[in-house]
C-alpha positions in Angstrom: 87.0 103.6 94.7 90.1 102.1 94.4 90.3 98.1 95.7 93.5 97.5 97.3 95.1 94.1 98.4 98.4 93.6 100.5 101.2 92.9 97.9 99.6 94.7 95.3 102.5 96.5 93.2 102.6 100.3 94.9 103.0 101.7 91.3 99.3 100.5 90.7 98.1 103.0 93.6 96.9 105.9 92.1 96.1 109.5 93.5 98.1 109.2 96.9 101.1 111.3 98.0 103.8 109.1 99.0 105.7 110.8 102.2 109.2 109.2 103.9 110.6 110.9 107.1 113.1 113.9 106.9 115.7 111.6 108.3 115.7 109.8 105.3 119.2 108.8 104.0 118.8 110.4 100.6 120.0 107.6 98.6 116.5 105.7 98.7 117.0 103.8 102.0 113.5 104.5 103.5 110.3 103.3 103.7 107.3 105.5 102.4 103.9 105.6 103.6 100.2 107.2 102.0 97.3 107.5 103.3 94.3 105.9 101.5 91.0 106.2 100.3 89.7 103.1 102.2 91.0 104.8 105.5 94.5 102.1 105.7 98.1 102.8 104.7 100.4 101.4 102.2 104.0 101.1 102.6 106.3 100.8 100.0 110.5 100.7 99.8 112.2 103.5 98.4 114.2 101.4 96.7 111.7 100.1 94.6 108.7 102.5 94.3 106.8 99.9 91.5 107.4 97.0 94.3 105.2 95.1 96.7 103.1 97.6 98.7 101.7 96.8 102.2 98.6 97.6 103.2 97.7 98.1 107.0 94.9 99.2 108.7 95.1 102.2 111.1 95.1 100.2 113.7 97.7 98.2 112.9 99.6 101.3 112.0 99.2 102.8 115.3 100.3 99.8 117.4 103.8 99.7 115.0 104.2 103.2 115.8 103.4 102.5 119.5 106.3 99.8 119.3 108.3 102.2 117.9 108.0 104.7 120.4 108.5 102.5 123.1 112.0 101.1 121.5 110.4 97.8 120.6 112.5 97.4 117.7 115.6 99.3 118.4 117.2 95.2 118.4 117.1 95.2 114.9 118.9 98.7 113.9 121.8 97.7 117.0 
């Protein structure tokens, strides 16, 4: 098994499929998530696909999207 660490480059993480929401801009300004084998997430930039990934837990995951749904962070997109 694959160890992972927060910051670890995302083109280092191997065997995952990389997904970004349909709404994505189609010139790389998204964020892309995959699932992993340890049961967290990464995230990595479009932009940069061989960049920094972060790794969450699912919980951590879920309360973001929670936030999300519940407009916590519509403030920074205004």
């Amino acid at each position: 098994m694959q160890d992972f660490t927060n910051g670890m480059p995302a083109g280092l993480i191997k065997g995952v499929a990389w997904a970004k929401v349909r709404a994505s801009y189609g010139n790389g300004e998204c964020i892309e998530l995959a699932g992993l084998s340890t049961g967290e997430a990464a995230i990595r930039n479009s932009r940069d696909p061989e960049g920094a990934a972060l790794i969450v837990t699912r919980r951590e995951l879920k309360a973001f999207f929670d936030g999300v749904k519940r407009d916590e962070f519509d403030h920074l997109i205004a």
